[in-house]
C-alpha positions as CSV (number, residue, x, y, z in Angstrom):
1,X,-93.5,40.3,89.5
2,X,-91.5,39.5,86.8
3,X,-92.9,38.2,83.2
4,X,-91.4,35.1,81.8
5,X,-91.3,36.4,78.8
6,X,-92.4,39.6,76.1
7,X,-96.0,38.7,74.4
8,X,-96.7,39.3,71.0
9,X,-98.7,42.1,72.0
10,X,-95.6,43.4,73.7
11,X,-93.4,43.0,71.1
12,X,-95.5,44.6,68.5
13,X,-95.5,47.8,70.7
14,X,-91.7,48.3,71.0
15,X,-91.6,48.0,67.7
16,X,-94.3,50.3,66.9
17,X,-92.4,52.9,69.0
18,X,-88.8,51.7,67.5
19,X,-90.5,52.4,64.0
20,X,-92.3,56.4,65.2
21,X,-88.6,56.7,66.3
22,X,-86.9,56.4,63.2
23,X,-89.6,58.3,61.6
24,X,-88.7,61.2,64.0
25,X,-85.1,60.9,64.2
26,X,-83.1,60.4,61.1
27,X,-80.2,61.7,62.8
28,X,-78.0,60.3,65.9
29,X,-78.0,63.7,66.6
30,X,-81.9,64.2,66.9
31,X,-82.1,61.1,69.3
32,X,-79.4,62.4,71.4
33,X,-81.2,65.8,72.2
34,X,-84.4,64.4,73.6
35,X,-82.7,64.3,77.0
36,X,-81.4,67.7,76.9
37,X,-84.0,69.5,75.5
38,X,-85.9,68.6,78.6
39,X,-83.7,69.4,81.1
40,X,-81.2,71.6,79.9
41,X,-79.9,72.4,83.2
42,X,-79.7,68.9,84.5
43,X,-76.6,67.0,85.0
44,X,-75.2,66.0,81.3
45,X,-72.0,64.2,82.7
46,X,-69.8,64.0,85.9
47,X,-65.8,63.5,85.1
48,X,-63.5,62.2,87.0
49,X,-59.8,62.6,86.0
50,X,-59.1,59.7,87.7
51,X,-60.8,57.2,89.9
52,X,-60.6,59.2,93.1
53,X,-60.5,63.0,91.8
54,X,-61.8,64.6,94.7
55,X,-62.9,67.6,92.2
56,X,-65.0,66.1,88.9
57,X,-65.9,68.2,86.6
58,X,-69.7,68.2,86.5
59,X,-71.4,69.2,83.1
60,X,-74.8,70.3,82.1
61,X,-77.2,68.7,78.8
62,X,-77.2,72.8,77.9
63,X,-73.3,73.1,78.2
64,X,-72.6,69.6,76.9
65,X,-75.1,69.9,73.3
66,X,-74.0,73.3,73.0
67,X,-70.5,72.3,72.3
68,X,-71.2,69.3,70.2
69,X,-72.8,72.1,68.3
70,X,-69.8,73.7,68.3
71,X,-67.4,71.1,67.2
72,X,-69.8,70.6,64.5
73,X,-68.9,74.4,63.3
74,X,-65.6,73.6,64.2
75,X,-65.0,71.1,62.0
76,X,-67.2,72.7,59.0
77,X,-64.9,75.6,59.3
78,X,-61.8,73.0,58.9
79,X,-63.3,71.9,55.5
80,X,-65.4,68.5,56.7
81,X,-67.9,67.7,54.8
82,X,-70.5,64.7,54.6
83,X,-68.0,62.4,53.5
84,X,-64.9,63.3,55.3
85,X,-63.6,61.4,58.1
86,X,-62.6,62.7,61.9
87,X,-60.5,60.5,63.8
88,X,-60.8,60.7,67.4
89,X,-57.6,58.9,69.2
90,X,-58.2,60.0,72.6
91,X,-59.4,57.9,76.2
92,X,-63.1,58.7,77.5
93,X,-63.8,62.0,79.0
94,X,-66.7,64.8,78.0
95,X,-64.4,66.5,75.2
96,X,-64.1,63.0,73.8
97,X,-68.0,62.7,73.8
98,X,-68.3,66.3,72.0
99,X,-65.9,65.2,69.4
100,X,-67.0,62.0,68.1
101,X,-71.0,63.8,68.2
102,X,-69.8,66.8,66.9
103,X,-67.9,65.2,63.9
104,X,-70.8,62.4,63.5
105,X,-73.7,65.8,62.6
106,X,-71.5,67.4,59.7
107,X,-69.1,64.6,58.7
108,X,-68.2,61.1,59.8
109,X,-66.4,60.4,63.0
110,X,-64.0,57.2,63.5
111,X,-62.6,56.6,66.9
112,X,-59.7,54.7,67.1
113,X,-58.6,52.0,69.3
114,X,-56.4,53.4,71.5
115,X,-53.9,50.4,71.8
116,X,-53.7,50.7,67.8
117,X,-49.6,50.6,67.3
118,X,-48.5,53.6,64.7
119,X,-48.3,51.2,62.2
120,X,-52.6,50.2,62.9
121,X,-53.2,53.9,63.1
122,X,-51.3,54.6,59.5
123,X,-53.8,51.8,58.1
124,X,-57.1,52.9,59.5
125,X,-56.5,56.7,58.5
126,X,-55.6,55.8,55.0
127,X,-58.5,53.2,54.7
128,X,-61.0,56.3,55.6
129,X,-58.6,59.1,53.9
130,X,-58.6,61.2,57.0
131,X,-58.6,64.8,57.0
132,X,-58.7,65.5,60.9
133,X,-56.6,63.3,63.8
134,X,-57.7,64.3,67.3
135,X,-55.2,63.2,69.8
136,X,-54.5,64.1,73.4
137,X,-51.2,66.6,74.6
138,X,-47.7,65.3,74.4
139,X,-46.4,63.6,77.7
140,X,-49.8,62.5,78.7
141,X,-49.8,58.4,80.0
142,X,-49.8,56.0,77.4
143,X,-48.1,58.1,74.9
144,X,-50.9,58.5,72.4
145,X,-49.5,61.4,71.0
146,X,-46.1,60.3,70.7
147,X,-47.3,57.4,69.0
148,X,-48.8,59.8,65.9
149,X,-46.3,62.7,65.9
150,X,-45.8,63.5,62.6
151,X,-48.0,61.1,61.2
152,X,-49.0,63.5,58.1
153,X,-46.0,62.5,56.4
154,X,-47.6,58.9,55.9
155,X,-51.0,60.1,55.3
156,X,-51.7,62.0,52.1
157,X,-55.0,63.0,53.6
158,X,-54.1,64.1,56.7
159,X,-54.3,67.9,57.0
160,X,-53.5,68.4,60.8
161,X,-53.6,66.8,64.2
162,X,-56.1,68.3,66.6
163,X,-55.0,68.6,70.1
164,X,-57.8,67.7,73.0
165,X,-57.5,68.3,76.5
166,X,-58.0,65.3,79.4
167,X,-58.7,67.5,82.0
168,X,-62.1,67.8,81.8
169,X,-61.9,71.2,79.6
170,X,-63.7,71.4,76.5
171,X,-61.4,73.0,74.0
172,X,-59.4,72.0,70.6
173,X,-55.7,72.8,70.4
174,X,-56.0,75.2,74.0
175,X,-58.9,76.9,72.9
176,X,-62.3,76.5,74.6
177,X,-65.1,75.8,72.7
178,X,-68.4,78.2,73.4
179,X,-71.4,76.4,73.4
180,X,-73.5,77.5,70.9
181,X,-77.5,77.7,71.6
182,X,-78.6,77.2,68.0
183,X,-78.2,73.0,68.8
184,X,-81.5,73.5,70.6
185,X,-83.4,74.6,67.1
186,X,-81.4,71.9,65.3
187,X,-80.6,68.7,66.6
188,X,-83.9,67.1,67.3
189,X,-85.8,68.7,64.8
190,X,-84.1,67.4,61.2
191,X,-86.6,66.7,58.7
192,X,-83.5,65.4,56.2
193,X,-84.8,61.6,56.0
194,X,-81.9,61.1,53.4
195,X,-79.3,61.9,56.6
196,X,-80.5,58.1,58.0
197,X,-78.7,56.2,55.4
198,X,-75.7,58.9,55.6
199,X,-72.8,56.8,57.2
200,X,-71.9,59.2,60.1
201,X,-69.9,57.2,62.4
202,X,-67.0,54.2,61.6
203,X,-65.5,52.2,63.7
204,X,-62.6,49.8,63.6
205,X,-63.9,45.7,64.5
206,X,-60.3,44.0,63.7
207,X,-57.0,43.4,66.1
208,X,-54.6,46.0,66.9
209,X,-52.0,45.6,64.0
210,X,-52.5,47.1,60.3
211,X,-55.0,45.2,58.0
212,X,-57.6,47.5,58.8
213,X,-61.3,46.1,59.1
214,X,-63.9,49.4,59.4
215,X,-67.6,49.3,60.1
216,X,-69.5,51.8,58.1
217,X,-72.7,53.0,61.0
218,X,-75.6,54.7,59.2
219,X,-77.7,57.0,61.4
220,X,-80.5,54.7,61.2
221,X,-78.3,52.3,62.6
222,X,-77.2,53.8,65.6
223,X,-80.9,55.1,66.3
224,X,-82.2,51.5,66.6
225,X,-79.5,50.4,68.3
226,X,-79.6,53.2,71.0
227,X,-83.4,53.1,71.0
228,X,-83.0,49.4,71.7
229,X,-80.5,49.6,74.4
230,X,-83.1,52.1,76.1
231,X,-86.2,50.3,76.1
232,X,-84.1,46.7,77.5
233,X,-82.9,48.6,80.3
234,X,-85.1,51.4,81.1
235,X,-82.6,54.3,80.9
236,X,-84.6,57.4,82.6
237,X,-84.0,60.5,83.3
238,X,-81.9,62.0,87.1
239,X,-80.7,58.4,87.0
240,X,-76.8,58.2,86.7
241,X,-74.8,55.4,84.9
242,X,-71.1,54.6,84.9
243,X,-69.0,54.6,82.0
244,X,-66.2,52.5,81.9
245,X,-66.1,50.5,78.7
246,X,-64.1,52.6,76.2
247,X,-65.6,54.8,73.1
248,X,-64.2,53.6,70.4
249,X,-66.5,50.5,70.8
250,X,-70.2,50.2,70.0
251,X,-71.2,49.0,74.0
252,X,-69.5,52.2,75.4
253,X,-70.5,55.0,72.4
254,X,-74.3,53.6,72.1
255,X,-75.5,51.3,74.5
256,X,-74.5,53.8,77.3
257,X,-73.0,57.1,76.4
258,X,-75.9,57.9,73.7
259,X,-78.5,56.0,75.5
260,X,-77.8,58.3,78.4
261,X,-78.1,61.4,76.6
262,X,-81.1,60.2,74.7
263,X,-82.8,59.9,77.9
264,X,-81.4,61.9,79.8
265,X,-79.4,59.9,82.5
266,X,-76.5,61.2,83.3
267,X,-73.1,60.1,82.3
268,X,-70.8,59.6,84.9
269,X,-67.1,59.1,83.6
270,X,-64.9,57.6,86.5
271,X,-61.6,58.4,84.5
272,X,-60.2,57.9,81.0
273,X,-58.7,55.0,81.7
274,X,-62.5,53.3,82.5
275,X,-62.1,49.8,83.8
276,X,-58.6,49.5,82.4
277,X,-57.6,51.2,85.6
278,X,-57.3,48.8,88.5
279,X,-57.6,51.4,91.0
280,X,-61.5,51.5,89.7
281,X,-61.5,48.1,90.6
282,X,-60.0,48.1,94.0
283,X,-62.6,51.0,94.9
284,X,-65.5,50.3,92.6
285,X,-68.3,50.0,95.3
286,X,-67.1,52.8,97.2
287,X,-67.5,54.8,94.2
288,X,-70.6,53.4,94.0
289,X,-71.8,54.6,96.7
290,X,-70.1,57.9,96.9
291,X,-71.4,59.0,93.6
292,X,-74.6,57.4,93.6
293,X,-74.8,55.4,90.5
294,X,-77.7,53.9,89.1
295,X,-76.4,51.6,86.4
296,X,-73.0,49.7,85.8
297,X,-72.1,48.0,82.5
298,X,-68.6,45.7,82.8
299,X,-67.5,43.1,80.4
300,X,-67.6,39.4,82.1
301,X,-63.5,39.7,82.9
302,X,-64.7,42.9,84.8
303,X,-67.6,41.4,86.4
304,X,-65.2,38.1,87.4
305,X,-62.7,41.1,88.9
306,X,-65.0,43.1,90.9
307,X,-66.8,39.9,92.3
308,X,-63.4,39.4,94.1
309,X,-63.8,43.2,95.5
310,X,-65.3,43.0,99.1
311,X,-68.5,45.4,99.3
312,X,-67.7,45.4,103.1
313,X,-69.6,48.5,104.6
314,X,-70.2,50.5,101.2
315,X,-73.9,51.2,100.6
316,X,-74.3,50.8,96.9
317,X,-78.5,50.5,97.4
318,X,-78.9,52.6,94.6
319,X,-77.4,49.9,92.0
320,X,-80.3,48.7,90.4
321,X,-78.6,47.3,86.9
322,X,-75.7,45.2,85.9
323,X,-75.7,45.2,82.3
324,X,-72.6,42.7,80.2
325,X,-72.0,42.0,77.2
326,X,-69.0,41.9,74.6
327,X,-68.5,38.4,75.2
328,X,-70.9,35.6,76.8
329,X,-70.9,35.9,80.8
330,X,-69.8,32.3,82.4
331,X,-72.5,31.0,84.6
332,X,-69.7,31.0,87.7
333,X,-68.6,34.4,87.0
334,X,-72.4,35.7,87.3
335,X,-72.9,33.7,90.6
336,X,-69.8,34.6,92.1
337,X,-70.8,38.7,90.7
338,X,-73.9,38.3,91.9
339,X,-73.0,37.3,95.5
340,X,-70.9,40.0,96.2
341,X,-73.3,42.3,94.8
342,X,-76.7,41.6,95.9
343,X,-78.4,42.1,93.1
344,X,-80.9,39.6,91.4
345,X,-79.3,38.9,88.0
346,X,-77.1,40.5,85.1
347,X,-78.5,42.0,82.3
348,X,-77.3,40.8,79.1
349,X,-76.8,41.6,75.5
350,X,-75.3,40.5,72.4
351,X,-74.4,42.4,69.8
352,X,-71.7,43.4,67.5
353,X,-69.9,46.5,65.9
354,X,-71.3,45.6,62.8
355,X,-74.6,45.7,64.1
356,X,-74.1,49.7,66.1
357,X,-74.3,47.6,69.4
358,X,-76.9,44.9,70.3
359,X,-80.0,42.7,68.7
360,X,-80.7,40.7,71.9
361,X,-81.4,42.0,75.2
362,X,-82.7,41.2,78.9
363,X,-85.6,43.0,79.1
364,X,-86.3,45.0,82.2
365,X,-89.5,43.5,83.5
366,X,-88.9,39.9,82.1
367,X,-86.9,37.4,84.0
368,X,-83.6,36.5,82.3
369,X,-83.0,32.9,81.4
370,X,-80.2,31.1,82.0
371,X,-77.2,31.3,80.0
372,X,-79.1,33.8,77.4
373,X,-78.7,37.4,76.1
374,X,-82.2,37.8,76.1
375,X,-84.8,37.9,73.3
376,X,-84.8,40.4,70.4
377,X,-84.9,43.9,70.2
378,X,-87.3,45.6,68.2
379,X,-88.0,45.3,64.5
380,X,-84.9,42.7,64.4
381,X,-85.1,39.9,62.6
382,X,-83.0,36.7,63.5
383,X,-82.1,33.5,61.8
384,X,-80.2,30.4,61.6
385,X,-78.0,28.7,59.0
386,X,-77.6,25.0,59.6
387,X,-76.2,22.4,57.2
388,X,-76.8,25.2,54.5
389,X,-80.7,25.8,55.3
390,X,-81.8,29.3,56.7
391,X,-84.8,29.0,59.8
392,X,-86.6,32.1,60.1
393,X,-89.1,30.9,62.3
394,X,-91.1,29.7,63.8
395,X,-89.4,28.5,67.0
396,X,-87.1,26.4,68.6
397,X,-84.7,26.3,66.3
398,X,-82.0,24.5,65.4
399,X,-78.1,24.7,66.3
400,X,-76.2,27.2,63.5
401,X,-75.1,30.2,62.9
402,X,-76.8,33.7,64.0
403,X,-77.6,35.8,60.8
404,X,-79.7,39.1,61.5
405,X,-81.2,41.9,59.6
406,X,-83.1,45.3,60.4
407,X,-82.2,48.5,61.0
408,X,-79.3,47.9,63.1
409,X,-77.5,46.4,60.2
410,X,-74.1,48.6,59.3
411,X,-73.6,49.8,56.2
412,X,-70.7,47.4,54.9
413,X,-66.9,47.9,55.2
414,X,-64.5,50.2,54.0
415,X,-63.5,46.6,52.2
416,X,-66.0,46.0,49.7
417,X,-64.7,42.8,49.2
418,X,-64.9,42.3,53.3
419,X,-69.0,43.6,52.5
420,X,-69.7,40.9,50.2
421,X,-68.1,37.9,52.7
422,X,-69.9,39.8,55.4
423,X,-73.7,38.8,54.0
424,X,-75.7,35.9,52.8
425,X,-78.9,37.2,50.6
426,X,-79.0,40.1,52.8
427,X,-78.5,38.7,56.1
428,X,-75.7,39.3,57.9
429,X,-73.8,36.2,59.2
430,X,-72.7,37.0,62.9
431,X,-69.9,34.0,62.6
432,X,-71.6,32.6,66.2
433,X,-73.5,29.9,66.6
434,X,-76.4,29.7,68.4
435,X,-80.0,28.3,69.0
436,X,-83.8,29.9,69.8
437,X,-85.9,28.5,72.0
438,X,-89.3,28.3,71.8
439,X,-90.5,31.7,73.2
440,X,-87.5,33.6,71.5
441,X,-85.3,33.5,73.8
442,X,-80.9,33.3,72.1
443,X,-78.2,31.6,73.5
444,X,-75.1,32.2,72.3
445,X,-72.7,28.8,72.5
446,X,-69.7,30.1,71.1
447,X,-68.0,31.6,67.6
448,X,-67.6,29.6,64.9
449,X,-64.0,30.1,64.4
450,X,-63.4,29.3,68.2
451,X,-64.9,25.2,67.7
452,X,-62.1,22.9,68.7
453,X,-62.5,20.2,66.2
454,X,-60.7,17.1,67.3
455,X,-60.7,13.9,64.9
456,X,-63.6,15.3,63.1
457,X,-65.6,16.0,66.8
458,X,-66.5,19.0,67.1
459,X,-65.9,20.7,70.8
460,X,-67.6,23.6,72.7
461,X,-64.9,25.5,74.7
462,X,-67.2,27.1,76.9
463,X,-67.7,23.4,78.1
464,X,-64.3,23.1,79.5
465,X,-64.3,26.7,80.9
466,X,-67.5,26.8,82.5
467,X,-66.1,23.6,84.2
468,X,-62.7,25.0,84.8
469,X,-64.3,28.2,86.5
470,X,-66.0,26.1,89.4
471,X,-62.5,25.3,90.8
472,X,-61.5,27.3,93.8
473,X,-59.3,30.3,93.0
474,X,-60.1,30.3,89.0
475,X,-60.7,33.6,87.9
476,X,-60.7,33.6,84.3
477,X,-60.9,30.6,81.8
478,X,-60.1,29.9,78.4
479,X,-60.0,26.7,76.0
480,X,-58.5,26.7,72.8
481,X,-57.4,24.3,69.7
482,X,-53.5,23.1,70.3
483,X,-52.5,21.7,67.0
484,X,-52.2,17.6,67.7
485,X,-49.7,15.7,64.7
486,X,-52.7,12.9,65.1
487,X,-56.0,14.4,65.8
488,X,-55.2,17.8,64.0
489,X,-56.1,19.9,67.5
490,X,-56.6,18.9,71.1
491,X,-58.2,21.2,73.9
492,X,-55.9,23.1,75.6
493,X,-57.1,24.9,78.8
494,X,-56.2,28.6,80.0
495,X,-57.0,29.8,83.4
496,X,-56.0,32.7,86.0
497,X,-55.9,33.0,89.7
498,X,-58.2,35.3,91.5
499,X,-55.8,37.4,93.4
500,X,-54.1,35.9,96.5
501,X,-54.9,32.1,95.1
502,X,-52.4,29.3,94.2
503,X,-53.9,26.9,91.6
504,X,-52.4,23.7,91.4
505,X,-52.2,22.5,87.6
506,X,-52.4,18.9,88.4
507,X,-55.6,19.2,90.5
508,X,-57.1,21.6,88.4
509,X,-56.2,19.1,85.7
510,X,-58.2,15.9,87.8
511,X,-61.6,18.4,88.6
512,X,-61.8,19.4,84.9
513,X,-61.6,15.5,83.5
514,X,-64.6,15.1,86.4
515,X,-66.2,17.2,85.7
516,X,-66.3,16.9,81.4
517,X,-68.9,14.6,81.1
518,X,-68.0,14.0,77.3
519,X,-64.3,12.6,76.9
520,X,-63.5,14.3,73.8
521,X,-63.5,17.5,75.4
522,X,-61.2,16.5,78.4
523,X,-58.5,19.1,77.7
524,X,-55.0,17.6,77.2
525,X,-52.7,20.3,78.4
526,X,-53.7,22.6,81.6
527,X,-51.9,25.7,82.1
528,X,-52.0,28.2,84.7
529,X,-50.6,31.6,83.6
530,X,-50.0,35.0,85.4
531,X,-52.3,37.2,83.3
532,X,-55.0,37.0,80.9
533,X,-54.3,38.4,77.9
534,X,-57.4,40.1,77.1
535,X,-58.7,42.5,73.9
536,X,-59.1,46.9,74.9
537,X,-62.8,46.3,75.7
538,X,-61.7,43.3,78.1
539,X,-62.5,40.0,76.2
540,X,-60.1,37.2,76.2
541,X,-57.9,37.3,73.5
542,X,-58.0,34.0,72.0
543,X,-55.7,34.6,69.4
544,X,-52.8,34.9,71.7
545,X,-53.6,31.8,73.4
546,X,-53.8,29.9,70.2
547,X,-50.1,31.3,69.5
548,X,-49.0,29.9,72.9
549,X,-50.9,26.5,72.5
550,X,-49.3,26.2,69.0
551,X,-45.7,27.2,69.8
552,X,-45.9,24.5,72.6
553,X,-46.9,22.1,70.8
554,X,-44.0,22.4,68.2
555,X,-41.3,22.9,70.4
556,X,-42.7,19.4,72.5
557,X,-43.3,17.5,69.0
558,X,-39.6,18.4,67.8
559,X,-37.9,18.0,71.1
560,X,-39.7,14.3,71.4
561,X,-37.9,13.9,67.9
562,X,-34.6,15.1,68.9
563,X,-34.3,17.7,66.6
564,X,-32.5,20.9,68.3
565,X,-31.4,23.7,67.3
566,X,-34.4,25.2,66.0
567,X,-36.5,28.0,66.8
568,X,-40.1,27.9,66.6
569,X,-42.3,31.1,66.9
570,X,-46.4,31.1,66.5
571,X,-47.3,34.6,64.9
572,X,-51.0,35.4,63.8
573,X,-51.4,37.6,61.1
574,X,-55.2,39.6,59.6
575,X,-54.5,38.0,56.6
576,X,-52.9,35.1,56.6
577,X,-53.9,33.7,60.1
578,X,-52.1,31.4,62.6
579,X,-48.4,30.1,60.9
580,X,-45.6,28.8,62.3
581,X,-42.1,31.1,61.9
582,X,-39.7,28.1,61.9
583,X,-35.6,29.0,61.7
584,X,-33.5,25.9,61.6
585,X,-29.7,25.0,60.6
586,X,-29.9,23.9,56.5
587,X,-29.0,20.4,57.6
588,X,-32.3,20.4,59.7
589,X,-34.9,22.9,58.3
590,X,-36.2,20.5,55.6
591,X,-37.1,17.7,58.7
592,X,-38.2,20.3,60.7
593,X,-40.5,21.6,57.9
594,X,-41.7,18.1,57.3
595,X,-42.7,17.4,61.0
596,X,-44.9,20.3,61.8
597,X,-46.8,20.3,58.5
598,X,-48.3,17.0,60.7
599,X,-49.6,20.2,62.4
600,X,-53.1,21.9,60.6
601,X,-51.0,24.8,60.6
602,X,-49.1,26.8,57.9
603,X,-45.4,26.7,58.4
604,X,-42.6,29.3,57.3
605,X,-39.4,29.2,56.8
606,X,-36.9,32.0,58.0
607,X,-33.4,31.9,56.1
C-alpha cells in the first residue's frame, strides 16, 4: 500500500543518507562508479543507432568506466586542466556519455545544444574560452559538423575540433579509446573534498540564438541532484531505463544517464536522435517490450504523443515507471497517457538546469497528488516570496514565487551580473510560482513571466489549456498574452490536433468559454495550427507563440485602421525581448508607430 505522504522520520533519513553521500563522494565521478564497481561485467548501456537497429551495441560498466578513464587522459594529454572547458556538440550515444564524464574528472565539460545555430555556438564557446569542440563526422544528419567547420577562426581559444563517432564506437578523431583499468582505484575513492565545489560540468539554460546564458554545476551539485533522482524513483541495479531526452540537459545527463550508472541500471539508448525521432514514437511500446525496459522518462508533449500510440498486442509488463518533468504534465495528457499505458500514475519532478536537475519529486512508495511534482528531495530547502515577504515554513503556504537552496544550487553563471539577478539573500528565485500544502507537498501553477495580465487581472494559462485539452482531438495546448490597444494583453489560445483529428476553431472556441468558469480568462482569439513549436527537450516554446499572437494583433489593429502598406514582423530577442520590426512608407511610419505603441510592446522602425 501506498503512504500518503513522507514522515518526518522519513525525511530525516534520506537526508541522513543524502548527507553520508556527499561526505563520500566529492566527485560526480565517485558517485558514478558505485554501479560499476559492483558489477563490472554487467550491462553498462545498450545503443541503438536508430530506433530499430536490429544490431545495438551492448556495453559493459568495465568497458564503459574504463574509457571515461580514458578520455580523462585523453584530454590531460591535450592540455585540459581544472579550469578548461570541453564542448561536447554531439546527439546521445555511449561515446557521448564518455566524453562529457571523461572531461567533467580532469576539466569542465559543456554540452551544447544541438539546435544551437553557428552563430549560438560562437557565443557559448567564447563565454567558457574553449579549448576542445567535440563534434560528430562530416555528412552525418543534421549537419552538426558543417555547422562548426572552421570555427577556430572565431574562437581565440579554440585549439582543435575533436571528431566522435555515432556508430556506437568509442574513439576520438578514428582512434579507439582503450579502456584503462586504473578508473577502478580512482573514481569512487577521491578523498579531495575541495573537488565538490570545483565546477566540473556547464550547461547552456537560454534559447538557441547568441546571448549566451551558462550554468556553472559544482560536483556537489550534481551528486545531490543524482542521489535525489535515485532515491524518488528507486533506480536498482539489472533494471534497464530508456534514454530519450537529450544530454545536454540536466533531466537526460543526471536524472537518468548518471542515476543509472550510479546504481547500476542499465542505460538503454534507443538512437541519437531520442524522442526527437518519430519513428520512436510510432514503435515505442514495441520497443518496449522487445528490449525489456524498466523505466521511461518523456516530457508531457511526449507523454501526450505516445498516449495516441496503440499498445495493441505489445507486452510492455515490465514498465513499472513513467517519470516527466521539464514542464508541468496537463491533467488530460496524464489520463489520456495513463489509459493507453496501464500504469497507475506518472512520476513527476520539477527542477531546473540551475539547480543540476530536480528539488521535488514523486516518491516511489508515496501516492502522487494531483497536479503536483511531489514533495522535496533531501536536504532542500524551499520557500516562497509573496508581496515581498519570504515563508520558510511552516506549512500551507501562500501563492508566490519558488525560491530554493541546498546542495543542488549551481554555482552562478558565466554572467556575473546574470549571478547576482539570479538570487535573493542566497536563495535562488526559480521565476515560477507556486504554493505548499500542508504536508509538503508543491504545485507548480505556472512561470512568472508566462501570467497573462489583462486590465490589471492577472490570468493562469494553464487554466485555459487544461480546459482546451478536454476537447476531442486536442493534442497539445498553449495560452499566451496577445497584446490588446485597450486591455494591454488578451488570452490567446494555441492548440494541435492529435494525428488524424480535424478541430473545428469555432467549437473549440464555444467548449473553452464553457468551460472557463472565470470570464477574464475566456481567451479572445482560438487558433488551430499544424505543429507545435516546441524547445530541443520538447517544451512548448512560448516565445514563438507570443511572436505569432503579437504580429496578429498588429497586422488586425492596422488593417481595422486602414493603414496598408506596412509590414509588421514580431522578433524576440535574449536581450531586449518581444518588439515589433515595423517598415512603413515615410508618409505612414510615424501613424503606424503611434498606433502600436497602444500595444505594451516595444516598436522599431526599419528605414
Amino acid at each position: 500500500m501506498l503512504k500518503d505522504r513522507l514522515s518526518p522520520a522519513d525525511e530525516a533519513v534520506r537526508d541522513e543518507e543524502m548527507q553520508e553521500t556527499l561526505a563520500a563522494c566529492p566527485r560526480i565521478l565517485d558517485l558514478i562508479a558505485r554501479g560499476p564497481q559492483g558489477a563490472p561485467d554487467a550491462e553498462a548501456a545498450i545503443y541503438l543507432r536508430s530506433p530499430l537497429d536490429p544490431n545495438p551495441v551492448v556495453i559493459s560498466n568495465d568497458h564503459l568506466m574504463g574509457c571515461i578513464k580514458a578520455a580523462e587522459n585523453y584530454f590531460r594529454g591535450q592540455g585540459i586542466g581544472k579550469d578548461d572547458a570541453v564542448a561536447v556538440l554531439v546527439p546521445a550515444c555511449p561515446a557521448t556519455v564518455v566524453a562529457i564524464f571523461g572531461a567533467a574528472a580532469c576539466g569542465v565539460a559543456e554540452p551544447l545544444n544541438l539546435l544551437f545555430t553557428r552563430e549560438a555556438i560562437v557565443a557559448q564557446l567564447n563565454a567558457i574560452k574553449a579549448k576542445l569542440l567535440l563534434a560528430p563526422p562530416p555528412g552525418m544528419p543534421g549537419g552538426l559538423y558543417e555547422r562548426v567547420e572552421g570555427l577556430q577562426r572565431e574562437v581565440p581559444s579554440l585549439r582543435r575540433i575533436v571528431i566522435v563517432p555515432l556508430d556506437g564506437s568509442i574513439a576520438f578523431d578514428g582512434e579507439l579509446l582503450r579502456p584503462d583499468p586504473a578508473w577502478r582505484d580512482d573514481y569512487g575513492k577521491s578523498k579531495d573534498m575541495s573537488e565538490a565545489d570545483r565546477v566540473a560540468v556547464m550547461l547552456p539554460t537560454g534559447g538557441t540564438t547568441g546571448h549566451p546564458k551558462v550554468a556553472r554545476l559544482t560536483n556537489r551539485a550534481m551528486v545531490a541532484s543524482t542521489v535525489s533522482s535515485r532515491m524518488a524513483l528507486d533506480f536498482h541495479r539489472g533494471e534497464r531505463a530508456m534514454i530519450t531526452m537529450p544530454l545536454f540537459h540536466v533531466g537526460g545527463l543526471f536524472c537518468t544517464t548518471a542515476n543509472c550508472l550510479s546504481a547500476g541500471t542499465t542505460i538503454f539508448i534507443p538512437g541519437p536522435a531520442g524522442a526527437r525521432d518519430p519513428s520512436l514514437i510510432t514503435h515505442f511500446w514495441k520497443i518496449v517490450e522487445k528490449y525489456r525496459v524498466n523505466i521511461s522518462g518523456n516530457v508531457p508533449t511526449t507523454l501526450g504523443a505516445l498516449a495516441d500510440i496503440p499498445v495493441a498486442d505489445s507486452d510492455i509488463s515490465t514498465l513499472r515507471v513513467t517519470a516527466t518533468g521539464a514542464s508541468i504534465c496537463p491533467p488530460e495528457i496524464e489520463r489520456r497517457y495513463l489509459a493507453t499505458w496501464g500504469g497507475a500514475c506518472i512520476q513527476q519532478l520539477y527542477g531546473m538546469t540551475e539547480l543540476a536537475g530536480a528539488i521535488t519529486h514523486d516518491v516511489h512508495g508515496v501516492k502522487p497528488r494531483a497536479e503536483s511534482v511531489g514533495t522535496r528531495n533531501p536536504l532542500v530547502e524551499l520557500a516562497i516570496l509573496d508581496g515581498g515577504k519570504l515563508h520558510t515554513g511552516p506549512w500551507p503556504s501562500p501563492v508566490g514565487e519558488l525560491l530554493t537552496r541546498g546542495p543542488q544550487v549551481f554555482a552562478g553563471y558565466v554572467d556575473k551580473k546574470q549571478t547576482e539577478e539570479a538570487f535573493r539573500d542566497g536563495w535562488l528565485r526559480t521565476g515560477d510560482i507556486c504554493r505548499i500544502d500542508a504536508d509538503g507537498f508543491v504545485y507548480i501553477l505556472g512561470r512568472a513571466k508566462d501570467v497573462i495580465i489583462r486590465g490589471g487581472h492577472n490570468i493562469d494559462p494553464r487554466a485555459i489549456e487544461d480546459a482546451a485539452l478536454g476537447f476531442p482531438g486536442v493534442a497539445l495546448a498553449a495560452a499566451v498574452g496577445r497584446p490588446d490597444s485597450y486591455a494591454g494583453e488578451v488570452p490567446m489560445l494555441f492548440v494541435s490536433a492529435q494525428p488524424g483529428a480535424h478541430i473545428d476553431p469555432n467549437a473549440l472556441a464555444a467548449f473553452v468559454q464553457d468551460n472557463i468558469l472565470e470570464p477574464p480568462a475566456r481567451p479572445r482569439v482560438v487558433s488551430v495550427i499544424p505543429e507545435m513549436p516546441v524547445t530541443p527537450v520538447g517544451k512548448i516554446f512560448k516565445p514563438k507563440l507570443r511572436e505569432i499572437a503579437a504580429g496578429e494583433a498588429a497586422r488586425e489593429l492596422l488593417a481595422r485602421e486602414g493603414l496598408s502598406g506596412v509590414s509588421v514582423e514580431a522578433i524576440t530577442d535574449p536581450s531586449r525581448g518581444l518588439y515589433l520590426s515595423v517598415s512603413a512608407p515615410a508618409d505612414k511610419a510615424e501613424t503606424a508607430e503611434r498606433l502600436l505603441k497602444k500595444f505594451p510592446v516595444k516598436v522599431e522602425l526599419r528605414s
